[in-house]
Backbone as numpy.savetxt, mean C-alpha at the origin, in Angstrom:
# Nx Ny Nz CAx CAy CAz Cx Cy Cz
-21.97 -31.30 21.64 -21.61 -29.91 21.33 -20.20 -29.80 20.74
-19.49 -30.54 21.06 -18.25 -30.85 21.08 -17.91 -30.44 19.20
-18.74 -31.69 19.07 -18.91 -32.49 17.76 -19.04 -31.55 16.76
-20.14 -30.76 17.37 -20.94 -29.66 16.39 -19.42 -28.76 16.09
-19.13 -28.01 17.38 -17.76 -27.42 17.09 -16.60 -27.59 15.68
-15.89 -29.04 16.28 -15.10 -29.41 15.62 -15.88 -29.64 13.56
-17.00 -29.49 13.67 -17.57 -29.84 12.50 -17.61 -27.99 11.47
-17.94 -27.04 12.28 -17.87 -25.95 12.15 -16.20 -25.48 11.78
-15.57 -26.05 12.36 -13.65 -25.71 12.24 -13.32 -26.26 10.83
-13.77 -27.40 11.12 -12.65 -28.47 10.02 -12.47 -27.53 8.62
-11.53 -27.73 8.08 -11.20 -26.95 7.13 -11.65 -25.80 6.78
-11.72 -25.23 7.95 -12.26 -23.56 7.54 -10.69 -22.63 7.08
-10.66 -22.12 6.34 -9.75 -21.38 5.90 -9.60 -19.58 6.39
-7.99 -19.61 7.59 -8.09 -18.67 8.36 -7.80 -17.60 7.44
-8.51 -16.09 7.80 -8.22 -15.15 7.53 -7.96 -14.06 9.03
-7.83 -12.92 8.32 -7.40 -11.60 8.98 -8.69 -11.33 9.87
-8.74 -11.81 11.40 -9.92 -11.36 11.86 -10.51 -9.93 11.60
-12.07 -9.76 11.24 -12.54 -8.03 10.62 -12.24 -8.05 9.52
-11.82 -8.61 8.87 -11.19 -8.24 7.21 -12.52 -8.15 6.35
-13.88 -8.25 6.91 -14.64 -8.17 6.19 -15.38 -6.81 6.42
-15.14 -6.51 7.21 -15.70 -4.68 7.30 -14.27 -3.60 6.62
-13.50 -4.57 6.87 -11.31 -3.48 6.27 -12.43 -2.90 4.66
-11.80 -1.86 4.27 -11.32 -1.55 2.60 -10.51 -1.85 2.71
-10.09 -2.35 1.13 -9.68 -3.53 0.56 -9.18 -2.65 -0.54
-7.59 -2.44 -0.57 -7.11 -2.02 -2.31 -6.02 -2.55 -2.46
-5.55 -2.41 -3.86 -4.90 -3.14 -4.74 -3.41 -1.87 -4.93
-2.38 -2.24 -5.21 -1.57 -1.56 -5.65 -0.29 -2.08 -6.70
-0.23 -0.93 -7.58 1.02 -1.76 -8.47 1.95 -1.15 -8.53
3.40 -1.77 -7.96 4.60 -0.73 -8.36 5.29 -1.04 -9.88
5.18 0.15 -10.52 5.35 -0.39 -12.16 7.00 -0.32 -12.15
7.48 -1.23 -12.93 9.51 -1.57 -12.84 9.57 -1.29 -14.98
10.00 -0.26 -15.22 10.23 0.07 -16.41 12.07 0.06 -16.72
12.11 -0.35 -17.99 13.34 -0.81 -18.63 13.80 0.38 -19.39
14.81 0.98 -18.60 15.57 2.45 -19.44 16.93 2.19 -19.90
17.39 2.95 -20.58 18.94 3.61 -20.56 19.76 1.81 -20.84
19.62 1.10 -21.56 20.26 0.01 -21.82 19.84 -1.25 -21.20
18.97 -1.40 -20.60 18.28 -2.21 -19.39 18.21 -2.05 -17.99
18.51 -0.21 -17.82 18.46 -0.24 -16.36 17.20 0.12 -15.81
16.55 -0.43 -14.70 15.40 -0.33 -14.32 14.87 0.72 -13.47
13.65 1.32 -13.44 13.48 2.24 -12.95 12.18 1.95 -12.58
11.95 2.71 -11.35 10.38 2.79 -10.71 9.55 3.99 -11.41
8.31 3.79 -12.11 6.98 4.61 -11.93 6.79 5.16 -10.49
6.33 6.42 -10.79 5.96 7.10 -9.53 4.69 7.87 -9.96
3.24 8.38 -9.31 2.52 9.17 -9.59 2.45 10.34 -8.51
2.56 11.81 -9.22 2.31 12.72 -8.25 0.60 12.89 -8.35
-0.01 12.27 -7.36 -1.79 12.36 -7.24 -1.76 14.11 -7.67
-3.33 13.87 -8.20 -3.85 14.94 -8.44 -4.50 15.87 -6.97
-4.03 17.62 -7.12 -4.61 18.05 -5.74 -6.14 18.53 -5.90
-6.79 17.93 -6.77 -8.37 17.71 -6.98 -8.91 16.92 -5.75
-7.81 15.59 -5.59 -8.20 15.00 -4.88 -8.41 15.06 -3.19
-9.58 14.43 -2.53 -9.94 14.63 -1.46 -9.17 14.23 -0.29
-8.37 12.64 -0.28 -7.38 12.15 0.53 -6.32 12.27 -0.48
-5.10 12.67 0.41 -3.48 12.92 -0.03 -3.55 13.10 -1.34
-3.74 14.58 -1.49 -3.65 15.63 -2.73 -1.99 16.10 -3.08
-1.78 15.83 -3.97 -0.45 16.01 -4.17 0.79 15.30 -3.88
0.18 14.17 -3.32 1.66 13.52 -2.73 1.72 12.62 -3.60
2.91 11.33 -3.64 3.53 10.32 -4.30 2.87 9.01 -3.96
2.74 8.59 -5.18 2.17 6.93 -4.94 2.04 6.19 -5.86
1.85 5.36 -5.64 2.21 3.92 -6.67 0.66 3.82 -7.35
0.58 3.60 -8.26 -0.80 3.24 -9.00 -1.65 2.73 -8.78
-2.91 2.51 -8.28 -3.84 1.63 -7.46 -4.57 2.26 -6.60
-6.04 1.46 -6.42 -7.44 2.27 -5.98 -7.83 1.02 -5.11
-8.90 1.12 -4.78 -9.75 0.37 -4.22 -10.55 -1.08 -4.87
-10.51 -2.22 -4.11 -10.79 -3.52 -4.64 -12.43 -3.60 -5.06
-13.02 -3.66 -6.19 -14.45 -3.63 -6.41 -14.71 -4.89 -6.64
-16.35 -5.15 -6.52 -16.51 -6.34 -7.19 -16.30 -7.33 -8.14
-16.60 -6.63 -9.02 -15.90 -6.64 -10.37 -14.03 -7.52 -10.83
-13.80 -6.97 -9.65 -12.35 -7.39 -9.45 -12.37 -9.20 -9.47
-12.38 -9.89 -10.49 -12.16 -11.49 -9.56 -10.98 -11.93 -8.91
-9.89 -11.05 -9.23 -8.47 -11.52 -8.43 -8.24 -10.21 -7.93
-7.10 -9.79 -6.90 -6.78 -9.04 -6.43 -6.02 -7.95 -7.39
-4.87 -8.54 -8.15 -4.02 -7.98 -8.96 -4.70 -7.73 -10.27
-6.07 -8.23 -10.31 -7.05 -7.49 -11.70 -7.26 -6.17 -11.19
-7.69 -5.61 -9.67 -7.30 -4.59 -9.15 -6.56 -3.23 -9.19
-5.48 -3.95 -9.19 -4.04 -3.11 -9.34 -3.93 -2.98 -10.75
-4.28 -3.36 -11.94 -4.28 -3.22 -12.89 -5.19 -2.73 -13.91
-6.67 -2.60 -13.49 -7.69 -2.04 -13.89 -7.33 -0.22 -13.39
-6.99 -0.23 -12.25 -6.68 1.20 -11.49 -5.54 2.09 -12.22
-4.68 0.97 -12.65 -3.06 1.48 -13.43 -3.47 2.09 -14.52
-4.36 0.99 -15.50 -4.78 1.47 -16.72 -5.45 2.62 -16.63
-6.60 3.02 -15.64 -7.42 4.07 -15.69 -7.11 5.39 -15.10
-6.03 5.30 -14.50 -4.96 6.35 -13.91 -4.12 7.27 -15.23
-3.05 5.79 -15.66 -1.97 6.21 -16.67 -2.51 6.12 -18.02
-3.98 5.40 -18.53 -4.11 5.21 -19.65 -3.13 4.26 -20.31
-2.20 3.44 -19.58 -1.45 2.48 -20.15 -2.46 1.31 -20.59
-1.85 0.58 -21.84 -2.86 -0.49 -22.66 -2.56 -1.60 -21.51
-3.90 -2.00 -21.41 -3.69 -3.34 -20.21 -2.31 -4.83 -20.73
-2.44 -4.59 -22.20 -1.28 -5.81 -22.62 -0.23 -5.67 -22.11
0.39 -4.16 -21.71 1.53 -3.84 -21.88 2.07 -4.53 -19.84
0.99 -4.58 -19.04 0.88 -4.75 -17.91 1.66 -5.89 -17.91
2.79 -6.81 -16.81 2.88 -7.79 -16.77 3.22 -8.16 -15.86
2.19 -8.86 -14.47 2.45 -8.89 -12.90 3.23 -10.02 -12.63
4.84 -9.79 -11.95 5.96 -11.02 -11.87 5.45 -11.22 -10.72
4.77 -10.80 -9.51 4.94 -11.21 -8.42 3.42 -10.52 -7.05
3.12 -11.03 -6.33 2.94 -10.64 -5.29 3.56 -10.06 -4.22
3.33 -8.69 -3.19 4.27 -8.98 -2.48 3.47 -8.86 -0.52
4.29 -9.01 0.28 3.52 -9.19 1.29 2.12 -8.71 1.68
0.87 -8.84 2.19 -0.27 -7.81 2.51 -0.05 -7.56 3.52
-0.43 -5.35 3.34 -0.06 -4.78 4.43 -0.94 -4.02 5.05
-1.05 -4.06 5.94 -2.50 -3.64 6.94 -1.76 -2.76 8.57
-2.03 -1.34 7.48 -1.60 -0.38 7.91 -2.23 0.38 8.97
-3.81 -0.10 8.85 -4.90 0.10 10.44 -6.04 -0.82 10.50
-6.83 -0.74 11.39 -7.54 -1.66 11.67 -8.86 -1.31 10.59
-8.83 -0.50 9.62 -9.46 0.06 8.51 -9.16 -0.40 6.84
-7.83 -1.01 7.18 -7.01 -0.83 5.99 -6.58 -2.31 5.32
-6.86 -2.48 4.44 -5.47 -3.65 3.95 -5.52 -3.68 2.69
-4.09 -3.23 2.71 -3.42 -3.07 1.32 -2.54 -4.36 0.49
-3.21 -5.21 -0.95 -2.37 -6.06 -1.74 -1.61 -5.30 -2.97
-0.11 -5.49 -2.20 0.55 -4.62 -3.66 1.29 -5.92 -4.67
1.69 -5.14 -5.77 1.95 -6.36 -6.63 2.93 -5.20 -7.84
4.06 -6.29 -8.25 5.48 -5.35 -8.45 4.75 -5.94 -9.99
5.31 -5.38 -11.08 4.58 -5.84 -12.58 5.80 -4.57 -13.15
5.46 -5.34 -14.87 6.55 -4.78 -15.92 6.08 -3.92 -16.37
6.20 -2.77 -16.84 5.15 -1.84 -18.24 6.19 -2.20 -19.16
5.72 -2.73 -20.69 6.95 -3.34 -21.55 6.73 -1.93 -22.26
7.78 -1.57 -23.08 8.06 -0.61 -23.93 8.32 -1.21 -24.90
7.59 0.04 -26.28 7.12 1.08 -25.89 5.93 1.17 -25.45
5.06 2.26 -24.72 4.02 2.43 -24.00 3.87 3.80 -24.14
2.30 4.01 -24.28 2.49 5.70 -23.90 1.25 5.88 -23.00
1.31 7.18 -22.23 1.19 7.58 -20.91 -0.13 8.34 -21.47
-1.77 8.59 -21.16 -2.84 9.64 -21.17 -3.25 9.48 -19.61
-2.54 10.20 -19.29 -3.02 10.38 -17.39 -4.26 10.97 -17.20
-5.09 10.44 -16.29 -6.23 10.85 -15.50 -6.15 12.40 -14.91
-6.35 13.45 -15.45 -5.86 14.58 -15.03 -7.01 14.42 -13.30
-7.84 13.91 -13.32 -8.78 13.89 -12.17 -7.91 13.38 -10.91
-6.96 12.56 -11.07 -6.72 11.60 -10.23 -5.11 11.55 -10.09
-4.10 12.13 -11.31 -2.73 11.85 -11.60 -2.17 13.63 -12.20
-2.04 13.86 -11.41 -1.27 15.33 -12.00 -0.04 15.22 -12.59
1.10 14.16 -12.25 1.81 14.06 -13.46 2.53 12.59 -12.89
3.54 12.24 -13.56 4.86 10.51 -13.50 5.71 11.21 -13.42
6.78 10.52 -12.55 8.39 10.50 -12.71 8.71 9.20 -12.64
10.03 8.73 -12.80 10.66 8.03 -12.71 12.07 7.74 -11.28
12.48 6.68 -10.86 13.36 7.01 -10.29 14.44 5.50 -10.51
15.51 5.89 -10.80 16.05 4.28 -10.69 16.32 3.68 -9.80
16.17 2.61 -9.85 15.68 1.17 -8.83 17.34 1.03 -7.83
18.19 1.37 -8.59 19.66 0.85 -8.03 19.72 2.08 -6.93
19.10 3.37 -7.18 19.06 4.51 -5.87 18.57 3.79 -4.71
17.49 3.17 -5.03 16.79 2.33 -3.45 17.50 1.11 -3.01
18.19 0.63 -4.15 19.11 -0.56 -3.85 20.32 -0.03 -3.02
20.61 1.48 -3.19 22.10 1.64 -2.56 21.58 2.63 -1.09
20.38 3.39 -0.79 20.07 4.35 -0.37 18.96 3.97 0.87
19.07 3.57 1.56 18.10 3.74 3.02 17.14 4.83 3.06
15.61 4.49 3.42 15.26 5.84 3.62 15.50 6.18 5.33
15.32 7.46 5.43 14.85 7.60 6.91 14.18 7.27 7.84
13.92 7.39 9.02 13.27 6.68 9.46 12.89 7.85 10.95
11.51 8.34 11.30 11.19 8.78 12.23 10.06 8.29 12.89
9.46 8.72 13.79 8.30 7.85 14.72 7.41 8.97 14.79
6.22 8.37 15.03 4.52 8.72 15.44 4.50 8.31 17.11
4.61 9.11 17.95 3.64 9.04 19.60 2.63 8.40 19.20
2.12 7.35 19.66 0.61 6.57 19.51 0.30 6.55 21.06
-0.83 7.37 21.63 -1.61 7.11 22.98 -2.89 6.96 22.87
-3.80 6.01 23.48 -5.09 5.33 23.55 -5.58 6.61 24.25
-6.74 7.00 23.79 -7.64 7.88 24.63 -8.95 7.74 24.62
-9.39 7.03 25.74 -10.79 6.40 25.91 -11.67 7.55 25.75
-12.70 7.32 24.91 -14.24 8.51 24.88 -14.60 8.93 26.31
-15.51 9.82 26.63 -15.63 10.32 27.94 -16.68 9.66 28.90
-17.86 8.96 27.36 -18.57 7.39 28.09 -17.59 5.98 28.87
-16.50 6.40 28.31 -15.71 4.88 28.28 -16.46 4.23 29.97
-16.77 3.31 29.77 -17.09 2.33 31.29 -15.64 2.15 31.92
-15.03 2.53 32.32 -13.72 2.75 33.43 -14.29 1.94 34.66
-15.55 2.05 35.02 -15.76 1.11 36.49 -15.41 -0.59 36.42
-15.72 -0.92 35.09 -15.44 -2.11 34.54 -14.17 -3.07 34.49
-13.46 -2.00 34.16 -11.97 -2.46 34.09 -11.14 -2.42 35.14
-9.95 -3.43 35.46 -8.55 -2.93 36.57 -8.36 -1.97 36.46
-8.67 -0.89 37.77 -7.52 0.01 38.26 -8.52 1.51 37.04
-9.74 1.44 36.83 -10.50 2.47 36.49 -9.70 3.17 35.34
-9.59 4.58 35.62 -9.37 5.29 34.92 -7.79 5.70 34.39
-7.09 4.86 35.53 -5.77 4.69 36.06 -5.37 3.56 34.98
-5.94 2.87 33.86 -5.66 1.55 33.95 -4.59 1.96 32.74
-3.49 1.09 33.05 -1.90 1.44 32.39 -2.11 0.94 30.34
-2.71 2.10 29.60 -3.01 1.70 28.37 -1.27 2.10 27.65
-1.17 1.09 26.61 0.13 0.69 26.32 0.50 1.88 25.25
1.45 2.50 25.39 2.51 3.34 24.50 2.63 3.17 22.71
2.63 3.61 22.05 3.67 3.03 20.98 4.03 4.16 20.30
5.27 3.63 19.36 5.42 4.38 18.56 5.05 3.83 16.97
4.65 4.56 15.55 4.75 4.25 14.65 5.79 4.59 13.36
6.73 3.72 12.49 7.69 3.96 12.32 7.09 4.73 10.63
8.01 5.96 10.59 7.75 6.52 9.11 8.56 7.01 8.45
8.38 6.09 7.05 10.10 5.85 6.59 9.51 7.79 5.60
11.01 8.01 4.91 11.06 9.00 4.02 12.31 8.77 3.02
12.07 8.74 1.71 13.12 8.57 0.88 13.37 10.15 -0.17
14.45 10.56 0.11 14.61 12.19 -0.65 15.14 11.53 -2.23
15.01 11.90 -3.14 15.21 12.14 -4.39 15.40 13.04 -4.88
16.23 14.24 -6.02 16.30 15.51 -5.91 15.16 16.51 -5.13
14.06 16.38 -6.02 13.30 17.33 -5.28 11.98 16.69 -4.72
12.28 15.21 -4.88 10.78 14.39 -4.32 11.08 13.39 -3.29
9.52 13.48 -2.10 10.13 13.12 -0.93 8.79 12.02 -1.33
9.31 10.73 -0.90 8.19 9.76 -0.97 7.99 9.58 0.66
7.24 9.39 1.37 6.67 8.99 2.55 5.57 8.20 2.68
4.84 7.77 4.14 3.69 7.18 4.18 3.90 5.73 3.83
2.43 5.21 3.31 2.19 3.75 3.16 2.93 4.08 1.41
3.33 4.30 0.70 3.99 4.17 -0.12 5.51 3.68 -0.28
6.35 5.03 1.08 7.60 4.27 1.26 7.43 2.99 2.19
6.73 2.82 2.90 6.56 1.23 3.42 6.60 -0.04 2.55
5.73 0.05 1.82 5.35 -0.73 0.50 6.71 -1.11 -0.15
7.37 0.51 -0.86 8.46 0.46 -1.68 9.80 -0.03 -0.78
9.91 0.53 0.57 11.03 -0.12 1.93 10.84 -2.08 1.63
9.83 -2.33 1.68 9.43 -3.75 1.81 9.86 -5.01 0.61
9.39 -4.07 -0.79 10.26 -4.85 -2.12 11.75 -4.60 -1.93
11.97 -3.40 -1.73 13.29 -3.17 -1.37 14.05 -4.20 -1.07
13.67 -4.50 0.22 14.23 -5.75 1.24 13.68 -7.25 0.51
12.68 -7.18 0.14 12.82 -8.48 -0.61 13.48 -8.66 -1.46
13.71 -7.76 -2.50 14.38 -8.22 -3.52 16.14 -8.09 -3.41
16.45 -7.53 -1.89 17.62 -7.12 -2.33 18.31 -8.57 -1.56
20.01 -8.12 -2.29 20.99 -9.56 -1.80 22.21 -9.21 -1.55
């Protein structure tokens, strides 16, 4: 049995336990070249057509389809069909960590160039409008930082006879951290400022 085991292991290649029931999307933060070479972030204000987070801020990118053979074909099929940017103009420097924001979720973002010139036919379905913001604001500027109460609350079936100490049984606290970055009149939050907090810190020195 032993045998059988170790024959089943050998070079199996670990993943994210569940990652096969997670959705699966792609994201691209676009880094555009302004004002003499200074760099600036793409931003999309979503369209309030839309069904999840109508109106708020986010980086370009949908959901991973079949179709997709790499991850960052993803993030870039979604960019194009969002901004109407020509796929040439796309140019992905990097990966950056995968972030798996619930036990539902995991997000691959990926930082890429839009070369100029380029021009913009937005998805009115999906993209109500772009801004820009420059990159050296997030380089000099912290966002905020507040918390989410997280408490476990068992269904009213829950089997409680089962477990230590029943109904009493000491389920663990947390908090969840949620950054916010102000810009004149735009507040980025959510899995976006996480994402954008995260290149942040990688790239900075």
């Amino acid at each position: 049995m032993i045998d059988q085991i170790k024959t089943r292991l050998k070079n199996r290649k670990i993943k994210i336990m569940g990652i096969e029931s997670m959705s699966k999307y792609a994201v691209l933060i676009p880094l555009i070249e302004k004002n003499a070479g200074a760099t600036s972030i793409l931003f999309e204000i979503r369209s309030k057509k839309l069904r999840r987070q109508p109106g708020e801020i986010s980086f370009p990118g949908g959901k991973i389809e079949s179709t997709d053979l790499q991850y960052q074909d993803a993030a870039i099929r979604e960019t194009v069909e969002e901004l109407g940017i020509d796929k040439e103009k796309i140019q992905i420097l990097a990966e950056l960590d995968t972030y798996v924001p619930s036990g539902r979720t995991i997000i691959y973002p990926f930082v890429a160039t839009i070369q100029s010139p380029f021009t913009l036919s937005l998805n009115q379905d999906e993209v109500e409008s772009v801004f820009t913001i420059p990159l050296d604001f997030f380089l000099k500027n912290k966002p905020e930082i507040y918390y989410l109460n997280v408490q476990i609350q068992p269904e009213e079936n829950f089997p409680f006879h089962h477990i230590p100490k029943g109904k009493n049984y000491p389920w663990r606290k947390g908090k969840i951290p949620e950054l916010f970055y102000y810009y004149e009149d735009k507040v980025i939050w959510g899995m976006t400022a996480f994402i954008l907090y995260h290149f942040i810190q990688t790239i900075q020195y």
